[in-house]
C-alpha positions, 0 to 999 in steps of 0.5 A: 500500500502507500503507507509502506516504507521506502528505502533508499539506496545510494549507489555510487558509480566508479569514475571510471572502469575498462573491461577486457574481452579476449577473443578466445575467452582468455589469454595464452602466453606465446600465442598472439591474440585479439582483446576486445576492450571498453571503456566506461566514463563518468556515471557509467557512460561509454568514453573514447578515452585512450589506453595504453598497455605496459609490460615491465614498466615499458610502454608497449601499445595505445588504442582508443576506442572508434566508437562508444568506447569499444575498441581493440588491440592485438599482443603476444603475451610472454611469460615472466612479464608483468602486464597492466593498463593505464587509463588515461582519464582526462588528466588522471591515469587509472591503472587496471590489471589484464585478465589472468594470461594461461601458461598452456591452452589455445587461441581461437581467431575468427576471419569475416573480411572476405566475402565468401569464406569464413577464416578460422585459425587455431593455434596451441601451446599444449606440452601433451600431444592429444587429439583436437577438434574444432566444431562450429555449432548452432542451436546445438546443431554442428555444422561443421567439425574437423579433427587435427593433433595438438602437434599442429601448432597453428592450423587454419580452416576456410569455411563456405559462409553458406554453412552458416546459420542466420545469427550466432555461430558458436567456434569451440575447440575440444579436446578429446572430443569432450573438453571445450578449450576456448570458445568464439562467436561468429555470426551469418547474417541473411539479406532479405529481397523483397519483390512486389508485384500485383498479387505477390510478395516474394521473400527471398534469404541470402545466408552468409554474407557478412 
């Protein structure tokens, strides 16, 4: 009713924050990969500030956000350096830990710019040879797999964008055909084409074209 009581809660939002998004989920040391990043501003509103990527104290790469504060960057992580990354905020610097970098695993890197294949390379570190398979997945539906061993360090697959299902298309890596090693969206889109005559309208979908 009216007559209950109201508590108000007072939240306070950071000056600033950066969130990291790895493309394969995570980090590898030895293994080149793509980070995702975006930046938040006052009140929580996306910023074009730039950032700036130190590794033992050197300054290694800026970015800046294109556009509403989402941005990216590509490095190699090597083993036994300290990374982090400064936040320049007006005058002021922050400075933020990137997200924990794996000694072993597998990166997963997704290729859309050409216009009728999709590029997919995998490339590991793993110290056991093992089996590895790389399926793309939709709805639970595989749509593609292929099977290589951990001795092919990095291996690329082409793939017809056709075999892609309108929306998101999921890329895992598995190990002994169970365990999911790193996982990577992608996405078909369909064109639609509509044409109209005196009686009938006609839809028809063109898949994979990104």
């Amino acid at each position: 009713g009216l007559d209950r009581e109201v508590e108000w809660v007072n939240s306070i939002l950071p000056d600033c924050a950066l969130h990291f998004y790895p493309e394969s989920g995570h980090l590898v040391y030895g293994i080149e990969s793509t980070v995702a990043f975006e930046v938040f501003g006052e009140e929580g509103i996306n910023s074009n500030s730039s950032i700036t990527l130190v590794a033992d104290g050197e300054e290694l790469l800026t970015a800046t956000p294109p556009h509403l504060g989402k941005g990216i960057f590509r490095f190699t992580p090597q083993e036994g350096t300290s990374y982090s990354v400064l936040l320049h905020n007006g005058e002021d610097e922050e400075r933020f830990d990137l997200p924990e970098i794996e000694k072993e695993g597998a990166v997963i890197s997704v290729d859309n710019s050409n216009e009728n294949i999709v590029g997919i390379s995998v490339k590991n570190n793993l110290n056991v040879e093992t089996e590895l398979g790389c399926a793309v997945i939709y709805r639970g539906t595989p749509l593609f797999y292929e099977r290589f061993g951990s001795g092919s360090r990095d291996i690329f697959f082409a793939i017809d964008k056709k075999t892609l299902r309108e929306g998101a298309n999921r890329v895992v890596l598995f190990a002994n055909e169970s365990i999911p090693l790193a996982e990577r969206m992608t996405f078909g889109s369909c064109v639609s084409f509509i044409s109209l005559d005196s009686c009938t309208v006609t839809e028809r979908r063109r898949f994979g074209n990104l």
